[in-house]
KEROKE-145752 format. One record per residue (C-alpha): residue number from 0; residue in one letter; x, y, z. Coordinates in nm, 4 decimals, always signed. Each point is the difference from the previous one (the first is absolute). Layout:
N
seq_type_u_v_w
NUM_a_X_Y_Z
...
This chain:
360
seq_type_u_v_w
0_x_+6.8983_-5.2469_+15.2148
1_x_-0.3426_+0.0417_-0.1054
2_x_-0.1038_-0.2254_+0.2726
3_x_+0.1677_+0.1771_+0.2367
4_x_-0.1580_+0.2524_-0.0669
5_x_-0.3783_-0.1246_+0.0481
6_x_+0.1058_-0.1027_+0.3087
7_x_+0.1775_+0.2961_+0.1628
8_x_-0.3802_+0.1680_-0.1109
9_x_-0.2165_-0.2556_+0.1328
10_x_+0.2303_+0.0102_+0.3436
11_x_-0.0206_+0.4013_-0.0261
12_x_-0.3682_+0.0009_-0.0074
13_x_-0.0501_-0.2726_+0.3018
14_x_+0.2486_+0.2414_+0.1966
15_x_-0.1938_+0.3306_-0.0947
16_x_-0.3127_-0.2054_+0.1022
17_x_+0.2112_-0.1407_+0.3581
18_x_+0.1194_+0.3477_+0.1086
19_x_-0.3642_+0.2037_-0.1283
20_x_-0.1888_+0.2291_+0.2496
21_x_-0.2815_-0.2821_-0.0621
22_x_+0.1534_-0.2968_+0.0522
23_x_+0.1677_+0.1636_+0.3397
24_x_-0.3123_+0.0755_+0.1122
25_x_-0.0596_-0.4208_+0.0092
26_x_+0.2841_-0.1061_+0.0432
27_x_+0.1183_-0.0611_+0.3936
28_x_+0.3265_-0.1422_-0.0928
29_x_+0.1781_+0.2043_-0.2653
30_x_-0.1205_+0.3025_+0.2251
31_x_+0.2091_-0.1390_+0.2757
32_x_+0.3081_-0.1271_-0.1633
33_x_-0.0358_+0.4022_-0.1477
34_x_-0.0334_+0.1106_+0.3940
35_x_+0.3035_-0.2541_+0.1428
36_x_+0.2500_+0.0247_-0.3030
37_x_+0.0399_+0.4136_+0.0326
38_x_-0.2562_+0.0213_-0.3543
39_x_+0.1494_-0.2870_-0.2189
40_x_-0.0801_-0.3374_-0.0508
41_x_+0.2436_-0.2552_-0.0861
42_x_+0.0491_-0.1496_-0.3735
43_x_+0.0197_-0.3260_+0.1830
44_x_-0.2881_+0.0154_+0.1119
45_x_-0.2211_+0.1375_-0.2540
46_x_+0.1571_-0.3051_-0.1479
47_x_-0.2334_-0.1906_+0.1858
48_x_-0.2864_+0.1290_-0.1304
49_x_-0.2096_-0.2301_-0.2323
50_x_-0.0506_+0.2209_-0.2751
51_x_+0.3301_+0.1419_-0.0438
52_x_+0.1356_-0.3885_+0.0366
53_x_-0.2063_-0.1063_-0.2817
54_x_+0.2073_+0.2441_-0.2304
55_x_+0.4089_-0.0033_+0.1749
56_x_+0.1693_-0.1137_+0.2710
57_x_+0.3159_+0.2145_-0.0828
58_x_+0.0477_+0.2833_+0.2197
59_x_+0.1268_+0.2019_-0.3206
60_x_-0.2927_-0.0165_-0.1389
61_x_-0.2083_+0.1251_+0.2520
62_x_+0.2521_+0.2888_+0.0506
63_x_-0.0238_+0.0842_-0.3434
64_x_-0.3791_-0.0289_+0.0037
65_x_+0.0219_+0.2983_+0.2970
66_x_+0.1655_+0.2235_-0.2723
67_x_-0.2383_-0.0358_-0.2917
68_x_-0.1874_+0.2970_-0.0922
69_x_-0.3161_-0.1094_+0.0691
70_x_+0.0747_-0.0275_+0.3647
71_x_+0.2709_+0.3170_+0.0551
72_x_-0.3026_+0.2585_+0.1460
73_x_-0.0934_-0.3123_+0.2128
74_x_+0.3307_-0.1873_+0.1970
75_x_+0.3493_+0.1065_+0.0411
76_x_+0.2938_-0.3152_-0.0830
77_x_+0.2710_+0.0348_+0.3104
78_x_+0.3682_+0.0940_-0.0513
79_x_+0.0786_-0.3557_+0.0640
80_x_-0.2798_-0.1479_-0.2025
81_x_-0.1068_-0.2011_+0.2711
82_x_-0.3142_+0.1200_+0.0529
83_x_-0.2860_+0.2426_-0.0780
84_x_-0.1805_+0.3000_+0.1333
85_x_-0.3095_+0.2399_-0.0761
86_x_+0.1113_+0.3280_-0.2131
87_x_-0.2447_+0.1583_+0.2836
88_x_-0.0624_-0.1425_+0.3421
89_x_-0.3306_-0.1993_+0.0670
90_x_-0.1772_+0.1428_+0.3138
91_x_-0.2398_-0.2080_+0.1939
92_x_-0.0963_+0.2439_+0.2246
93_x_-0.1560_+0.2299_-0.2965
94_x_+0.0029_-0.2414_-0.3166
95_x_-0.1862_-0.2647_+0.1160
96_x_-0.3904_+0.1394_-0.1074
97_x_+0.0817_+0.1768_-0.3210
98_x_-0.1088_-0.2771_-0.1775
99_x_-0.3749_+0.1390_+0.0540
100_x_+0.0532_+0.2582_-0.2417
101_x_+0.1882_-0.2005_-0.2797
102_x_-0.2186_-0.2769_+0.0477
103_x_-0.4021_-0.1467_-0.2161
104_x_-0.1892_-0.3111_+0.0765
105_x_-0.0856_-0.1927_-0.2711
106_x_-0.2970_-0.2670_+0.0532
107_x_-0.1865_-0.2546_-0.2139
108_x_+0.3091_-0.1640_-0.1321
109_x_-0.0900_-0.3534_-0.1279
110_x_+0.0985_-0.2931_+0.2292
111_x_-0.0987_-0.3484_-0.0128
112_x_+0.0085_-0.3327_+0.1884
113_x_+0.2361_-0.1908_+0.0222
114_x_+0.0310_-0.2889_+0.3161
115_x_-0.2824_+0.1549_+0.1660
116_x_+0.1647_+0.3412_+0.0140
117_x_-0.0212_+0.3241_-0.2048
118_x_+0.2836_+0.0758_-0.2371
119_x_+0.0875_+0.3185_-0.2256
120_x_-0.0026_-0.0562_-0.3590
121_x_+0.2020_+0.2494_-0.0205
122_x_+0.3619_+0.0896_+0.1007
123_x_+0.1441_+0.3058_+0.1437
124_x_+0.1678_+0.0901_-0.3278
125_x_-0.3541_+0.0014_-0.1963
126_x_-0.1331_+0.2399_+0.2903
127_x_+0.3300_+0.2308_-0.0611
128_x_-0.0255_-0.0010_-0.3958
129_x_-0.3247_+0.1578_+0.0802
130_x_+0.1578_+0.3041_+0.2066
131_x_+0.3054_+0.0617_-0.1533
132_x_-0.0987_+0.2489_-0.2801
133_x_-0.1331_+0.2013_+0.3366
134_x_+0.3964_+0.0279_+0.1274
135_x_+0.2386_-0.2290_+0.2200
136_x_-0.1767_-0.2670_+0.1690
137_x_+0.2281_-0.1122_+0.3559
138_x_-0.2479_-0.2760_+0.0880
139_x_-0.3139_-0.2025_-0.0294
140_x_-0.1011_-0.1525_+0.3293
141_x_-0.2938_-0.2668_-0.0980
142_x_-0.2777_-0.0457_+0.2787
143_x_-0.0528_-0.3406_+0.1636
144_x_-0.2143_-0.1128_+0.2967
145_x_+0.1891_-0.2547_+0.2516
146_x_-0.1947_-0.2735_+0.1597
147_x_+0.0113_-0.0036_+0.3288
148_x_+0.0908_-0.3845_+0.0458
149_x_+0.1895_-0.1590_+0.2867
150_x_+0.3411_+0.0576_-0.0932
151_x_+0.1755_+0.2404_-0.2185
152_x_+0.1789_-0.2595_-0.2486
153_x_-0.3456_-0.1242_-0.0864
154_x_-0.1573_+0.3603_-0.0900
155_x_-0.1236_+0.0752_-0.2865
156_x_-0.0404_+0.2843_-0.2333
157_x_-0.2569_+0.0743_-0.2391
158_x_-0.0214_+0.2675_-0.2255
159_x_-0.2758_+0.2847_+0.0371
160_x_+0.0388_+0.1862_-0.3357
161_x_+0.1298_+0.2764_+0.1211
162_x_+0.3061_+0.1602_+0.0170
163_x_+0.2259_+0.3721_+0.0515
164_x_+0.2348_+0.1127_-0.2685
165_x_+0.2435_+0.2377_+0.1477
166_x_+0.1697_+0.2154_-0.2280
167_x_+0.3406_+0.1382_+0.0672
168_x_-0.0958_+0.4565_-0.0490
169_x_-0.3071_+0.1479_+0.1051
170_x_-0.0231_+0.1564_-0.3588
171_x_-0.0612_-0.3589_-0.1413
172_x_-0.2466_-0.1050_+0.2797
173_x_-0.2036_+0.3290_-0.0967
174_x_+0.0016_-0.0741_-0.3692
175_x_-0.1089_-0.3421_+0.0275
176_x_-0.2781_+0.0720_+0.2676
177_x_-0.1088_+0.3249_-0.2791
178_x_-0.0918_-0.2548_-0.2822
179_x_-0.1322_-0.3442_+0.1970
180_x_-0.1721_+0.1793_+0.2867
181_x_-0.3494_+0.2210_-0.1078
182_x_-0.0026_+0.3391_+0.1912
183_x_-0.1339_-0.0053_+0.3311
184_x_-0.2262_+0.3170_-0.0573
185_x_-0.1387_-0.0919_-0.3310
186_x_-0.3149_-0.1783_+0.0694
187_x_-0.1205_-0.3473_-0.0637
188_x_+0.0166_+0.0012_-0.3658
189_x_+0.3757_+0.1126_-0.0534
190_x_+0.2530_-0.3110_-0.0812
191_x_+0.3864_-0.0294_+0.0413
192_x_+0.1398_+0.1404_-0.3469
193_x_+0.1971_-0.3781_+0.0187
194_x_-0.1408_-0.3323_+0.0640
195_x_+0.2305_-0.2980_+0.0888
196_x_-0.1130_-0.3361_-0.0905
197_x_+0.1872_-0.3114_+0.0766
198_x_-0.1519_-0.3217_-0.2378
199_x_-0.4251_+0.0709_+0.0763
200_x_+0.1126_+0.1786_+0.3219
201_x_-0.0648_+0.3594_+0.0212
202_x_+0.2052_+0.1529_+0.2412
203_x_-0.0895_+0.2155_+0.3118
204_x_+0.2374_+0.2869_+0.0683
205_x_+0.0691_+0.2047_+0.3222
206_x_+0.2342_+0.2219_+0.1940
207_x_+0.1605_-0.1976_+0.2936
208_x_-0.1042_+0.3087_+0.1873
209_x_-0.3389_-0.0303_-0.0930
210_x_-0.0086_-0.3414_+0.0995
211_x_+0.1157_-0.0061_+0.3494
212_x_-0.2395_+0.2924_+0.0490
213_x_-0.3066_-0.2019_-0.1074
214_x_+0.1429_-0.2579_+0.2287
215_x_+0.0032_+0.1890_+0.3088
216_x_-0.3029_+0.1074_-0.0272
217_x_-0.1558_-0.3441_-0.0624
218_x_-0.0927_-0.1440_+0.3393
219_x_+0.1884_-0.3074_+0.0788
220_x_-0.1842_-0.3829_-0.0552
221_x_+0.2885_-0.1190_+0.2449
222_x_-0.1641_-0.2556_+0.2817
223_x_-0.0254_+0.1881_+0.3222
224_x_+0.2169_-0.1302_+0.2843
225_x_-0.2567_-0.1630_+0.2544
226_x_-0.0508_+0.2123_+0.3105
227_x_+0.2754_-0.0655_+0.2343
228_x_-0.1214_-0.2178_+0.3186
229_x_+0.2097_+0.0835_+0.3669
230_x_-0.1170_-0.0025_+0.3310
231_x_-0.0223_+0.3513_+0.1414
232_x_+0.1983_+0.1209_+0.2938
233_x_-0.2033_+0.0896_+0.3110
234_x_+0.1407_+0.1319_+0.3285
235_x_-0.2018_+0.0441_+0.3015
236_x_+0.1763_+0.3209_+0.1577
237_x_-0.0505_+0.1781_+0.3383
238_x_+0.0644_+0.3387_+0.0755
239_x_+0.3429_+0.1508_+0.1775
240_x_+0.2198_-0.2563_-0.1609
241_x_+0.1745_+0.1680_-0.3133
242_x_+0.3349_+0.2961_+0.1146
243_x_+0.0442_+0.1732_-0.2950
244_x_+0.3394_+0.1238_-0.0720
245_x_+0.0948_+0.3284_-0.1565
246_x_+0.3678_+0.0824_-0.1398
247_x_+0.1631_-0.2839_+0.0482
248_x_+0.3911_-0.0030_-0.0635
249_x_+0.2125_-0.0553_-0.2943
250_x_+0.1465_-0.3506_-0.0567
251_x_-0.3432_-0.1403_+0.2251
252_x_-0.1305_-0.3323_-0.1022
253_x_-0.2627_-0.2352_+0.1746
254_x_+0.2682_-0.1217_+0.2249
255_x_+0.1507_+0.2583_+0.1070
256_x_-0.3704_+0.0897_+0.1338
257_x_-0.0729_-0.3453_+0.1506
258_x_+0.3322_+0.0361_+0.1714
259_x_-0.1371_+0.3383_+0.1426
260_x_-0.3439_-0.1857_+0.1020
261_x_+0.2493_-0.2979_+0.1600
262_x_+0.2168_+0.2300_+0.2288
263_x_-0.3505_+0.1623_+0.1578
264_x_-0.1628_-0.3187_+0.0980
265_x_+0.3350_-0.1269_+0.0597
266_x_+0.0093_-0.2724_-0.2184
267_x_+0.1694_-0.1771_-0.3048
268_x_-0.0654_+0.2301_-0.3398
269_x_-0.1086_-0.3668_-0.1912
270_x_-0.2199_-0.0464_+0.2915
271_x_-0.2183_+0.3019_-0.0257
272_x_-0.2661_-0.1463_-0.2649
273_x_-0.0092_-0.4006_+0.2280
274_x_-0.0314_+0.1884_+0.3360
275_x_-0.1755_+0.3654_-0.0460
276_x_-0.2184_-0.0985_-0.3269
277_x_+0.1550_+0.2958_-0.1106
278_x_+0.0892_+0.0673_-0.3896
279_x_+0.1921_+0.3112_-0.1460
280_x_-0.1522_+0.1563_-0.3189
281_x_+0.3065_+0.1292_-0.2060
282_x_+0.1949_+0.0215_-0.3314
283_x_+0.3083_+0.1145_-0.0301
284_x_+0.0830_+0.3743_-0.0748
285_x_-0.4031_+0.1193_+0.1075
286_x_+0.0693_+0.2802_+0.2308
287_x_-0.3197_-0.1393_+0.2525
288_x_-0.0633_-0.3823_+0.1351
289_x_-0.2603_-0.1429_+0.1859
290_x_-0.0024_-0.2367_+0.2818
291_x_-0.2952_-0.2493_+0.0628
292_x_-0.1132_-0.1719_+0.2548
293_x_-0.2380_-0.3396_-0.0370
294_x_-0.0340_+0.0176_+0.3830
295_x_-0.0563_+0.2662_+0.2452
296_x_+0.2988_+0.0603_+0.2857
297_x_-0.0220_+0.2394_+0.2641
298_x_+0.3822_+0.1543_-0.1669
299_x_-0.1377_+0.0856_-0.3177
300_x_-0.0865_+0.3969_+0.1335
301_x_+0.3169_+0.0092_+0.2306
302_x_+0.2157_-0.1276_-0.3342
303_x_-0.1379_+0.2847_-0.2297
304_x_+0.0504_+0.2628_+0.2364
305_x_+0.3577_-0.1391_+0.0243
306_x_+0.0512_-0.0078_-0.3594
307_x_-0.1135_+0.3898_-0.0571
308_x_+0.2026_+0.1337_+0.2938
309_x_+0.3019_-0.1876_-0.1165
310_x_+0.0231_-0.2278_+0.2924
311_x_+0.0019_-0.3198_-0.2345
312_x_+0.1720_+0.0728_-0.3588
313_x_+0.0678_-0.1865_-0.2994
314_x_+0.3155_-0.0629_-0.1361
315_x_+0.1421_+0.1969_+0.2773
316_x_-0.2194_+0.3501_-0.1539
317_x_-0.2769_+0.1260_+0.1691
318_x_-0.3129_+0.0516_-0.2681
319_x_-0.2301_+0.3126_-0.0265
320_x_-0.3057_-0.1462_+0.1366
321_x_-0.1709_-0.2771_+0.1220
322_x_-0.4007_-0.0731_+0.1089
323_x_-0.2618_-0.2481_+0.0501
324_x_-0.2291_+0.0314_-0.2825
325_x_-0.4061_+0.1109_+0.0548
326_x_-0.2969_+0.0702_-0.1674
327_x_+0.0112_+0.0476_-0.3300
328_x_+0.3637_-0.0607_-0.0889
329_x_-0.0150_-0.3208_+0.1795
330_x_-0.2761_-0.0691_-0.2047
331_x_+0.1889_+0.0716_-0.3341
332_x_+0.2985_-0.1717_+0.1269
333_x_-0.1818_-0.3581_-0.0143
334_x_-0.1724_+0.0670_-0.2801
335_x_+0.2850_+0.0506_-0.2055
336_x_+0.1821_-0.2730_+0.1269
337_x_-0.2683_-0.2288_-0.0205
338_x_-0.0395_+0.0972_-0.4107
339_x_+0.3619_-0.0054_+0.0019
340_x_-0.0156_-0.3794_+0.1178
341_x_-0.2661_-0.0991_-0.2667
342_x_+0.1964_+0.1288_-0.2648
343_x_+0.3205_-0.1857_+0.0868
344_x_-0.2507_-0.2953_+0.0219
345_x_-0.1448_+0.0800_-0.3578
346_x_+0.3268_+0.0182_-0.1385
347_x_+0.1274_-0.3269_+0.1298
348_x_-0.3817_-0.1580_-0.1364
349_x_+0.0856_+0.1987_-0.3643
350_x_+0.3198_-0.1706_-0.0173
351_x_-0.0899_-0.3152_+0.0879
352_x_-0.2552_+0.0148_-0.2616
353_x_+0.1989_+0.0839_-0.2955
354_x_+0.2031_-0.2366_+0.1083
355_x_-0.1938_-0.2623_-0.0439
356_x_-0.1535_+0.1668_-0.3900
357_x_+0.3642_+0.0009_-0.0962
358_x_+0.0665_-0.3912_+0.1071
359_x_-0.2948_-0.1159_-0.2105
């Protein structure tokens, strides 16, 4: 019985730890068998789990685990004892920074090498004895950096000496940052009231807050993308050849407007663009559209006044106005669609650049 007991404990804390604030914050999949199982997760498949296998594979246990004291304020056992619940609901859409304000970085923890790579010489349960007397802790989340080698099974990951211990209240995280952090208005010569020291390693001590503040204001050492390298669009334009179209009807789409251009010149819609050079400027649900023409016809001035007084329509509607663009708005016109052009051009270029970074 006694072992049974040490076990329904030690599966008790992994499932306080499994269904924490913290550890939902992380944790993609126990978020979403929360989200697709109405709030529960089944015993059977916390079951799964490697840490809760390495104590039971009895479904009892785990139950009765769900009931122990030290976990009643945290999950909820179902009627059927099948599976388990939060007491109170995790929310992504609110929950997922409040780790900021529970949360210190911890740095100069002692690594060594070992195969070429850095390792900690210590565990996350030395880092936690350290905390505890402060409150709850939910998590410690040791700091590695990944190399960035060809393919993911052969990454590595060395330790940095750094990592954030996340209590579980905002009381504890205040306590602990009052005796290892010196005040931030007390000059120079004012120390933390506690020191931490782990074997010769003294240990630096700072609000999570605090930290990504620093960091955003530290200018990046990322590499620069290269500039991006396109050829630029260029259009030789002459004047008279652009009808600009003003309220154009509901449910319009480009060819509903080359069908208009078609049954003017008397011609096949699909033709308009092989025979008149012509090109409609248009996305769906803008209220104006533009029609183009590469080459000059004698009909362009004859199909914009037929257009305005409703003698050609478009999708059978007659639009609000219609004219041959001049001066200044002509002007403006191919501008814009010239810059228009180089951007689609740029973006295509950017693309096929970071395509290429990400393949290497």
């Amino acid at each position: 019985m006694a072992d049974e007991t040490k076990v329904i404990e030690n599966v008790a804390e992994r499932l306080r730890f499994f269904f924490s604030d913290a550890n939902l914050r992380r944790d993609k999949f126990m978020r979403k068998e929360l989200e697709d199982n109405e709030g529960k997760v089944a015993i059977e498949t916390l079951l799964r789990f490697n840490s809760i296998k390495q104590y039971t594979e009895d479904a009892a246990i785990v139950a009765k685990a769900a009931t122990h004291e030290s976990v009643t304020d945290r999950i909820k056992l179902s009627e059927d004892e099948k599976s388990i619940s939060r007491a109170v609901a995790f929310d992504p859409a609110t929950q997922m920074n409040d780790n900021v304000q529970l949360s210190i970085r911890v740095t100069n923890l002692p690594t060594e090498e070992v195969d070429g790579e850095q390792k900690y010489k210590v565990s996350r349960e030395d880092i936690k004895e350290l905390f505890v007397k402060y409150g709850p802790v939910a998590l410690i989340n040791l700091h590695h950096h990944r190399s960035k080698r060809s393919s993911p099974s052969k990454r590595s990951a060395s330790a940095t000496g750094a990592a954030f211990v996340e209590f579980e209240t905002v009381e504890a995280m205040e306590k602990a940052s009052a005796d290892l952090i010196a005040p931030a208005d007390g000059g120079e010569d004012v120390k933390a009231a506690t020191t931490l020291k782990v074997g010769d390693n003294e240990l630096g001590v700072q609000t999570m807050q605090t930290w990504l503040d620093e960091k955003k204001n530290t200018p990046s050492k990322r590499k620069e993308a290269p500039p991006v390298e396109f050829k630029p669009y260029e259009l030789e334009w002459e004047k008279g050849r652009v009808i600009s179209i003003k309220g154009v009807p509901e449910g319009c789409d480009r060819e509903k407007i080359f069908a208009a251009i078609g049954s003017f010149y008397d011609i096949e819609a699909d033709d308009v663009t092989e025979k008149l050079s012509a090109y409609v400027d248009y996305s769906r649900g803008q209220s104006d559209a533009a029609i183009r023409f590469k080459e000059a016809n004698d009909r362009i001035a004859e199909l914009a006044t037929k257009l305005a007084d409703g003698g050609v329509k478009i999708a059978d509607a007659a639009i609000a106005s219609a004219s041959i663009l001049e001066g200044e708005e002509e002007d403006e016109y191919y501008k814009s669609f010239i810059a228009f052009k180089n951007k689609q051009r740029r973006n295509q270029a950017e693309e096929k650049q970071n395509k290429r970074r990400r393949s290497r």
